[in-house]
DRENTORKOL-3810 file (N, C-alpha, C; in nm, 4 decimals):
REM DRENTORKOL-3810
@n.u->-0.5238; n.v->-0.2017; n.w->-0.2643; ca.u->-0.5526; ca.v->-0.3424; ca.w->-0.2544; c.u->-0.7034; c.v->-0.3659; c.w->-0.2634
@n.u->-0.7949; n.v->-0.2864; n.w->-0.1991; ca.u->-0.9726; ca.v->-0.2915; ca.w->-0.1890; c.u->-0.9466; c.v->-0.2911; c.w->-0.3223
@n.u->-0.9303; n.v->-0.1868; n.w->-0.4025; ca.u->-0.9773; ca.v->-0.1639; ca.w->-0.5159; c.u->-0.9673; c.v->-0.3093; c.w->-0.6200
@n.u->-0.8453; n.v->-0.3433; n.w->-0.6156; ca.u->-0.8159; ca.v->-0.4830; ca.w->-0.7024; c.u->-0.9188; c.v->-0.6164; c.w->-0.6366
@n.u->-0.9349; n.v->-0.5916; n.w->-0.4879; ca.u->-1.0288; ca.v->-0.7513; ca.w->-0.4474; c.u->-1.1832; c.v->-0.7005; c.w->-0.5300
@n.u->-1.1899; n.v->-0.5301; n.w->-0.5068; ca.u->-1.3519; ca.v->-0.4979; ca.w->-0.5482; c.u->-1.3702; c.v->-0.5251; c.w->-0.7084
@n.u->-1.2195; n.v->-0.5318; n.w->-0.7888; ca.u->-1.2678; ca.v->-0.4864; ca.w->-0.9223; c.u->-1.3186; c.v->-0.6625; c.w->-0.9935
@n.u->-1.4243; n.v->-0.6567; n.w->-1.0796; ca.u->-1.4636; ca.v->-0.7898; ca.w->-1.0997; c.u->-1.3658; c.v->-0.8419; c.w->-1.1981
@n.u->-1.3056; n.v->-0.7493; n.w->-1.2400; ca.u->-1.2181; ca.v->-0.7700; ca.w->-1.3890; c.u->-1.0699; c.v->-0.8624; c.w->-1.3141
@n.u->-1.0902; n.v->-0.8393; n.w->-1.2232; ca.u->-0.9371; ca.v->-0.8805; ca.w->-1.1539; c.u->-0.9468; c.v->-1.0754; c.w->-1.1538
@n.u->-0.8549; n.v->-1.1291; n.w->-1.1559; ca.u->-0.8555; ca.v->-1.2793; ca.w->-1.1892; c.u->-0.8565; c.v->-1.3343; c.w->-1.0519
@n.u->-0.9209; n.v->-1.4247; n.w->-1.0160; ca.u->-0.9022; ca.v->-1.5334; ca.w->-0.9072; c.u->-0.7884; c.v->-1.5593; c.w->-0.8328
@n.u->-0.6792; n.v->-1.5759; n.w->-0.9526; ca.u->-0.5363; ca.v->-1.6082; ca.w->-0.8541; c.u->-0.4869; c.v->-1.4947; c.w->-0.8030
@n.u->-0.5246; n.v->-1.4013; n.w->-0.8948; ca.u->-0.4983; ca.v->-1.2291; ca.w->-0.8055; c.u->-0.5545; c.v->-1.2136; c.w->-0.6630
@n.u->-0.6500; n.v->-1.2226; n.w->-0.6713; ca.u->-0.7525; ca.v->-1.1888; ca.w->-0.5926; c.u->-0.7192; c.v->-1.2898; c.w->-0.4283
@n.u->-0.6706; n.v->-1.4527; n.w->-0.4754; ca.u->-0.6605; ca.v->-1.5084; ca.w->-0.3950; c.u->-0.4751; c.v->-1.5056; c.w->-0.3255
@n.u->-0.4014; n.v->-1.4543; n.w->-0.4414; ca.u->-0.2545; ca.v->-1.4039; ca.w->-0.4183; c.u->-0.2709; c.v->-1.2837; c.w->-0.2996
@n.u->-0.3601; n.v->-1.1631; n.w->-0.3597; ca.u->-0.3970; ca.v->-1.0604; ca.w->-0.2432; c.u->-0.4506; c.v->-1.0879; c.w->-0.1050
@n.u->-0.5325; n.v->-1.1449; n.w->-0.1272; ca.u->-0.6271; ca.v->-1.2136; ca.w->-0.0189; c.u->-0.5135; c.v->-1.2783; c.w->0.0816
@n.u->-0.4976; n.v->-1.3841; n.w->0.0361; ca.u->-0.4712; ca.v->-1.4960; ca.w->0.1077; c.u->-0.2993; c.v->-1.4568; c.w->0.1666
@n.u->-0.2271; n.v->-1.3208; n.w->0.0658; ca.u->-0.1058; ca.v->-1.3569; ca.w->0.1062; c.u->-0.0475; c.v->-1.1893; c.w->0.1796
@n.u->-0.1363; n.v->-1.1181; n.w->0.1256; ca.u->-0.1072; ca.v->-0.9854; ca.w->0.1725; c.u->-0.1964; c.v->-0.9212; c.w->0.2321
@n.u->-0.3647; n.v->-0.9478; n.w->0.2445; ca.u->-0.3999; ca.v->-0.8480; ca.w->0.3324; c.u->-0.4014; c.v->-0.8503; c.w->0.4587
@n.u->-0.4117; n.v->-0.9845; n.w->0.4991; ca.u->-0.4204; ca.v->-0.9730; ca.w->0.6747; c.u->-0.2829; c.v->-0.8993; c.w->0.7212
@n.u->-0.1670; n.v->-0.9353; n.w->0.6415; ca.u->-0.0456; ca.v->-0.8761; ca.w->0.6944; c.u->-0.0539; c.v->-0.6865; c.w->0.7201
@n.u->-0.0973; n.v->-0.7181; n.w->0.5881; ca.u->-0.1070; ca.v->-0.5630; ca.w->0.5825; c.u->-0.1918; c.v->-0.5203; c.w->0.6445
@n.u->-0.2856; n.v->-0.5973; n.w->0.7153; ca.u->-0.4064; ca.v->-0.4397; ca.w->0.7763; c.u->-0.3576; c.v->-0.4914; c.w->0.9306
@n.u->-0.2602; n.v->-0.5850; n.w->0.9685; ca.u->-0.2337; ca.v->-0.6170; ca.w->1.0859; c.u->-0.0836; c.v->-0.4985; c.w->1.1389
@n.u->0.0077; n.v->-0.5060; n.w->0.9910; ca.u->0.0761; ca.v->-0.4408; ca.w->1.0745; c.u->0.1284; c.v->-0.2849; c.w->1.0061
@n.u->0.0366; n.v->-0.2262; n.w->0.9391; ca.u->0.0033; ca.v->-0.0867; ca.w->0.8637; c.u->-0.0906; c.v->-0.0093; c.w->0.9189
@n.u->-0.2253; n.v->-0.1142; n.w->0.8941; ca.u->-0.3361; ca.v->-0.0728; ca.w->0.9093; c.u->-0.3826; c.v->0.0211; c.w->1.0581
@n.u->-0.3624; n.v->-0.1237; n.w->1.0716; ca.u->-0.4245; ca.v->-0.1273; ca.w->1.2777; c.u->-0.4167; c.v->-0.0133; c.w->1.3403
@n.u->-0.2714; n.v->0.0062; n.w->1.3512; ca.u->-0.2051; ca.v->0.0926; ca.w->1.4604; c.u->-0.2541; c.v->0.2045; c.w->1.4221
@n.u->-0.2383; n.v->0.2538; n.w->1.2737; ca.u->-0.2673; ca.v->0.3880; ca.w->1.2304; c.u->-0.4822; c.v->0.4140; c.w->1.2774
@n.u->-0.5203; n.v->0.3122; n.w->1.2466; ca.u->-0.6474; ca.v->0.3252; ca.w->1.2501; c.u->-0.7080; c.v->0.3432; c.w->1.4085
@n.u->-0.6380; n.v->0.2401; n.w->1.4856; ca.u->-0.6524; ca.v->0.2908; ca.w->1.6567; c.u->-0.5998; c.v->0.4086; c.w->1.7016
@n.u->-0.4958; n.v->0.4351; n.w->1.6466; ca.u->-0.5073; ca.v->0.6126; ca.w->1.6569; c.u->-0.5548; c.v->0.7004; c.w->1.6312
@n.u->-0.6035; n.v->0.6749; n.w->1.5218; ca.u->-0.6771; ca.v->0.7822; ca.w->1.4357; c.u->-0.8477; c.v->0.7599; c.w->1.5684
@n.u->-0.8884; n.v->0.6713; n.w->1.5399; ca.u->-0.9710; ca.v->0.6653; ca.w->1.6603; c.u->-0.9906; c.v->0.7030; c.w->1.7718
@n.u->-0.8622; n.v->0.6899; n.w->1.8626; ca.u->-0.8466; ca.v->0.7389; ca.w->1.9774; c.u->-0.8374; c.v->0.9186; c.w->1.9723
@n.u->-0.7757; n.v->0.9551; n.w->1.8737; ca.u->-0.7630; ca.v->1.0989; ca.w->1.8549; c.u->-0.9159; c.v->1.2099; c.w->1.8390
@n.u->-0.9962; n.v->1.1208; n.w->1.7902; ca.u->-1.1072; ca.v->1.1354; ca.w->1.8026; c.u->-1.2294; c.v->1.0705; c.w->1.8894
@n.u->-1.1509; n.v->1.0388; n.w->2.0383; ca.u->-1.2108; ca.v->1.0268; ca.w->2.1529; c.u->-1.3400; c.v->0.8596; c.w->2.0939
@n.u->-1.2984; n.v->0.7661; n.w->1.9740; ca.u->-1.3667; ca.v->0.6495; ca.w->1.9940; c.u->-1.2700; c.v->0.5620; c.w->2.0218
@n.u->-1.1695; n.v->0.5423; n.w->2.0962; ca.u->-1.1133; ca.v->0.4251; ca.w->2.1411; c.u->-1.1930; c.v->0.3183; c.w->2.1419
@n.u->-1.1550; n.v->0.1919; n.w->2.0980; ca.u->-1.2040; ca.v->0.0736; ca.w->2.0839; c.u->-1.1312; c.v->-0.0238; c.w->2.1129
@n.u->-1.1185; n.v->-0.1187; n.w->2.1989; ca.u->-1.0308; ca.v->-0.2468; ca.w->2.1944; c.u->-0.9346; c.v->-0.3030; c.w->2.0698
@n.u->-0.8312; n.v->-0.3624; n.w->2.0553; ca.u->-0.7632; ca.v->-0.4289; ca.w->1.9357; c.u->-0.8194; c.v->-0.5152; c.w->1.9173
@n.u->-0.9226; n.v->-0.5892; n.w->1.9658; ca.u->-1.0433; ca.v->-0.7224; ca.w->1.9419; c.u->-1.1264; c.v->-0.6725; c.w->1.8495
@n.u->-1.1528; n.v->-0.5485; n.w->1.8475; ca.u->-1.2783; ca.v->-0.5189; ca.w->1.7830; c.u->-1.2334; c.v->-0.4831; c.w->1.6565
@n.u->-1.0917; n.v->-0.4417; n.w->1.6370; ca.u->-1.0106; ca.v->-0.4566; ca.w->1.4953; c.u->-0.9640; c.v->-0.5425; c.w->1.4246
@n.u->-0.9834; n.v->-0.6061; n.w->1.4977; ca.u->-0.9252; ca.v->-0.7840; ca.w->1.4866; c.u->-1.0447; c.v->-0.8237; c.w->1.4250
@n.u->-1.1806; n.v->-0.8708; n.w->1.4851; ca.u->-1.2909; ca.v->-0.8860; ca.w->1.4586; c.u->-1.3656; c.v->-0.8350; c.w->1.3338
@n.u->-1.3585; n.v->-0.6777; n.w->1.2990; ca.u->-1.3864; ca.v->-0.6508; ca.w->1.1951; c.u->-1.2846; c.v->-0.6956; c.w->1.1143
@n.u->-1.1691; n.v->-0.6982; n.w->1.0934; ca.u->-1.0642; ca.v->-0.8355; ca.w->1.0039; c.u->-1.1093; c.v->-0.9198; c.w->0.9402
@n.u->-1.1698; n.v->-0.9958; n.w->1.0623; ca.u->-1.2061; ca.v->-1.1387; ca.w->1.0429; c.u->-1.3444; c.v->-1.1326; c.w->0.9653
@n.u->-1.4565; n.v->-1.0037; n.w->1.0082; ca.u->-1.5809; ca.v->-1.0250; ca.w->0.9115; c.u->-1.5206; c.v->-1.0091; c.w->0.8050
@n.u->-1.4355; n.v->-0.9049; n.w->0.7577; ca.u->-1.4298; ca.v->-0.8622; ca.w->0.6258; c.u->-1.3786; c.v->-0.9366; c.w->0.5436
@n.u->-1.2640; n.v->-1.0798; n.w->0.6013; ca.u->-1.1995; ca.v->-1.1808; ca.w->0.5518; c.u->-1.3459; c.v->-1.2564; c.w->0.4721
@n.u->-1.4015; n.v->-1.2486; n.w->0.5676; ca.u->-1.4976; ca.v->-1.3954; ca.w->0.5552; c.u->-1.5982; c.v->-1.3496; c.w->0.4863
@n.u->-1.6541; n.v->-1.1896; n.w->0.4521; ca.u->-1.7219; ca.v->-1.1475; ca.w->0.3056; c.u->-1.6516; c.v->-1.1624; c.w->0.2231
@n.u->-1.5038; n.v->-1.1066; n.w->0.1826; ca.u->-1.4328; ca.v->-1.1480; ca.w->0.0680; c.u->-1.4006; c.v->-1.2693; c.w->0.0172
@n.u->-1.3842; n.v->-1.3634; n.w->0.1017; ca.u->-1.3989; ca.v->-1.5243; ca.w->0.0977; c.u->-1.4908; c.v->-1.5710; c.w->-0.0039
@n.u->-1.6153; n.v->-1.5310; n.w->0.0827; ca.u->-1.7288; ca.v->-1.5664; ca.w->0.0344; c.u->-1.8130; c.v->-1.5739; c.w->-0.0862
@n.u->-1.7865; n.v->-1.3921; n.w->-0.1314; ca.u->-1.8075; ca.v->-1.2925; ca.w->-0.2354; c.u->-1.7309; c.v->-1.3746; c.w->-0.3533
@n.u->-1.5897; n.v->-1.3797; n.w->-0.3188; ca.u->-1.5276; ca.v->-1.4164; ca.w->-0.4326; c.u->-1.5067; c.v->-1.5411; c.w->-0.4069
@n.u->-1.5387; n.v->-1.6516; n.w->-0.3103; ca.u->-1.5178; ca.v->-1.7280; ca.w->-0.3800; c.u->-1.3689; c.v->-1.8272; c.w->-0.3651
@n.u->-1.3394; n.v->-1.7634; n.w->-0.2615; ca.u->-1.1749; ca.v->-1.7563; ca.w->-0.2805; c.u->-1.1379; c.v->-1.8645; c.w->-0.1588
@n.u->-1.0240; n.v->-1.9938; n.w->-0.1635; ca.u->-1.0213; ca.v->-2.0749; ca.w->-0.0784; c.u->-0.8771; c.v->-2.0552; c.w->-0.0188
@n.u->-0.8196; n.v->-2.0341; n.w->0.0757; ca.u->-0.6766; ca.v->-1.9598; ca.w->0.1007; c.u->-0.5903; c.v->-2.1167; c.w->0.1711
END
C-alpha cells in the first residue's frame, strides 16, 4: 500500500481510494497489534496512543503531500 501512496505515477482517485478507504483500517487492525508486539518483544513497549498518534501524523503528511481530501 506505501508503495502505491509513495509512487507519483499512481492517480489521485487511487491514492485517495487507498487513503481514505483502506489504510487506517488496515494499520488499525493488521498493523497495530503485530507492531506492539514486535515492540514489546524487544523490551520498547509503548502505549496504543502513541500508535494511534503516529497514524494520525502519517495521515496528515499523506493528506497533505498528496493533496488528497477524504
Amino acid at each position: 500500500m506505501h508503495e502505491q501512496l509513495d509512487n507519483e505515477n499512481t492517480s489521485n482517485e487511487v491514492n485517495r481510494a487507498l487513503f481514505c478507504g483502506e489504510y487506517e483500517r488496515v494499520y488499525k487492525t493488521e498493523y497495530l497489534s503485530t507492531l506492539m508486539k514486535y515492540d514489546k518483544s524487544l523490551g520498547q513497549e509503548k502505549p496504543k496512543q502513541y500508535y494511534l498518534d503516529e497514524l494520525n501524523n502519517t495521515s496528515t503528511q499523506y493528506l497533505d503531500l498528496k493533496k488528497i481530501t477524504c
